[in-house]
DRENFIDO-849355 format. One record per residue (C-alpha): residue number from 1; residue in three letters; chain; x negated, y negated, z negated. Coordinates in Angstrom, 3 decimals. Last residue first. Example, Ala and Ser with C-alpha at 12.3 -4.5 7.8 and 13.67 -1.06 7.14 Angstrom:
BEGIN
+-----+-----+-------+----------+----------+----------+
|   n | res | chain |        X |        Y |        Z |
+-----+-----+-------+----------+----------+----------+
|   2 | SER |     A |  -13.670 |    1.060 |   -7.140 |
|   1 | ALA |     A |  -12.300 |    4.500 |   -7.800 |
+-----+-----+-------+----------+----------+----------+
This chain:
BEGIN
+-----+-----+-------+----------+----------+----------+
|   n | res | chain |        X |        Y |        Z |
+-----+-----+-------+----------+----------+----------+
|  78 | UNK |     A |  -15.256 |   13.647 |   -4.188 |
|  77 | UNK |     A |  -16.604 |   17.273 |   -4.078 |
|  76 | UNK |     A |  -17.579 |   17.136 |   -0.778 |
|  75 | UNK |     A |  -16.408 |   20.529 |    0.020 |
|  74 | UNK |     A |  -13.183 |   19.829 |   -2.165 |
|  73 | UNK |     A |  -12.696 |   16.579 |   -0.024 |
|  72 | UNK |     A |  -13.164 |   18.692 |    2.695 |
|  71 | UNK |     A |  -10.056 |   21.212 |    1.419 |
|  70 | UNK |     A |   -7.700 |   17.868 |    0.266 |
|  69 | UNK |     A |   -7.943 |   16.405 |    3.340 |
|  68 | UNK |     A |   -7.466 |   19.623 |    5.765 |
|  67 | UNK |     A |   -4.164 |   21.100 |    3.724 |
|  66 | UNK |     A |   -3.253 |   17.256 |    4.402 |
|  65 | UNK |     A |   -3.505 |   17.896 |    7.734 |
|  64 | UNK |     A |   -2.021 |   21.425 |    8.472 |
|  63 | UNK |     A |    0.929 |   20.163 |    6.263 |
|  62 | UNK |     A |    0.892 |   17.166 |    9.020 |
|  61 | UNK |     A |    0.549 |   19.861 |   12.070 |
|  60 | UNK |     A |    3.038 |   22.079 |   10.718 |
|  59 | UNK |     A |    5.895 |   18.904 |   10.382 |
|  58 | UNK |     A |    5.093 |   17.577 |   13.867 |
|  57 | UNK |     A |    5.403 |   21.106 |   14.633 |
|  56 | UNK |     A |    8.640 |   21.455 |   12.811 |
|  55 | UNK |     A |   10.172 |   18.766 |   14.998 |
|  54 | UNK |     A |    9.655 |   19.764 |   18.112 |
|  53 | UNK |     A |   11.088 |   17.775 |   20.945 |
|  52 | UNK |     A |   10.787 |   13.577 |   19.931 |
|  51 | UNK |     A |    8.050 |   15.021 |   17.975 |
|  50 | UNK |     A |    5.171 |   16.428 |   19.759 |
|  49 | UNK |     A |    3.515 |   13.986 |   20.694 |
|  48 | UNK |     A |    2.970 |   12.327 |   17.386 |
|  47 | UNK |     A |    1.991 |   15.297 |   15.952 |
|  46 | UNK |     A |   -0.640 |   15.883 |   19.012 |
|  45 | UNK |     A |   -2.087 |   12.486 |   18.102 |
|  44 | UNK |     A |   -2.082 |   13.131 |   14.673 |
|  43 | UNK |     A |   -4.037 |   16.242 |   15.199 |
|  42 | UNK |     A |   -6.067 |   14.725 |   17.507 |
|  41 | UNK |     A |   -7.567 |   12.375 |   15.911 |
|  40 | UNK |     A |   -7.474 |   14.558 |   12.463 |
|  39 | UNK |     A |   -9.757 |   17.267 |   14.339 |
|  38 | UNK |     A |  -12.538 |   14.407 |   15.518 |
|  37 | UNK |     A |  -12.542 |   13.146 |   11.611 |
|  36 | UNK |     A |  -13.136 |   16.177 |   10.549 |
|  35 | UNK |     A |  -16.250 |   17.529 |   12.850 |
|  34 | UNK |     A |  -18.211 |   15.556 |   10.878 |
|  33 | UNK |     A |  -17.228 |   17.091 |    7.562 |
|  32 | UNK |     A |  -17.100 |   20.539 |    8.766 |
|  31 | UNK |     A |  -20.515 |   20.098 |    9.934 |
|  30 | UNK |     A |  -22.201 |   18.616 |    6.542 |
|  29 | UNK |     A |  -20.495 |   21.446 |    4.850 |
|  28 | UNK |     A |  -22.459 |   24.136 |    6.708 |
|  27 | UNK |     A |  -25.683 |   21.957 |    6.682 |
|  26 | UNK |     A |  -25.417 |   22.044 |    2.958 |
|  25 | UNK |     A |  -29.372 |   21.185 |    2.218 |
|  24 | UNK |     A |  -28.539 |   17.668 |    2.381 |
|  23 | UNK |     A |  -25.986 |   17.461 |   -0.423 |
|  22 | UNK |     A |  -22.965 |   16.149 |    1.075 |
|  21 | UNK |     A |  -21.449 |   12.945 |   -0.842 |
|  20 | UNK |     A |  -22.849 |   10.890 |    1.873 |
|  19 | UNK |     A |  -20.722 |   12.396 |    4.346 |
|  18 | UNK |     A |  -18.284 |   11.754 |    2.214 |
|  17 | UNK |     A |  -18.084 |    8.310 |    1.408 |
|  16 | UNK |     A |  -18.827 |    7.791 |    5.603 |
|  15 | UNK |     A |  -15.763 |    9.582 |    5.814 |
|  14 | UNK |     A |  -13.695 |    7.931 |    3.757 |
|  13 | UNK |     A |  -11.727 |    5.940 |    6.487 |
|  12 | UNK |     A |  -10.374 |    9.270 |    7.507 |
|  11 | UNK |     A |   -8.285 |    9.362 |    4.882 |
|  10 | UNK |     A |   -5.256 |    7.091 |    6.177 |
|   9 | UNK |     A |   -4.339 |    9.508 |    8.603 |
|   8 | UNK |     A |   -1.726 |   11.217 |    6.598 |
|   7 | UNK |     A |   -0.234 |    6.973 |    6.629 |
|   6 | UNK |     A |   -0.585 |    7.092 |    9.920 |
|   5 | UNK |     A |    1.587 |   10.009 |   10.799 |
|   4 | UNK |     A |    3.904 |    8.993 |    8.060 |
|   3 | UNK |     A |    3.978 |    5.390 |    9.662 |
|   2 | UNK |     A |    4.594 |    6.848 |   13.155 |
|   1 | UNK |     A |    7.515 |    9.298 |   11.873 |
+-----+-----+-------+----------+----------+----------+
């Protein structure tokens, strides 16, 4: 389950690509895509937590995450 937590991770190594992707005068989208990385952190750290008990919300949590990617990503438009 570590890989696959790492692995969902993986994306956050774009964010300087897509914070420079923002168009400047999108101050709402240049906030969701700083406060991104922060919320992936912590996501994968509370997946990772929480799966020796509960299973399915290691499983939310990584659905929740890649929902996450692929919605900034949109934003950006990368």
């Amino acid at each position: 389950m570590t890989i696959l937590i790492i692995l969902v991770t993986l994306p956050l190594f774009t964010f300087p690509a897509q914070l420079d992707l923002c168009p400047p005068e999108a101050s709402a989208t240049r906030t969701l895509v700083w406060i991104y990385p922060f919320y992936m952190l912590l996501s994968a750290w509370l997946a990772w937590k929480a799966y020796p008990s509960r299973h399915y919300i290691t499983w939310l949590l990584i659905g929740i995450m890649l929902l996450t990617t692929i919605a900034v990503r949109m934003l950006t438009g990368a």
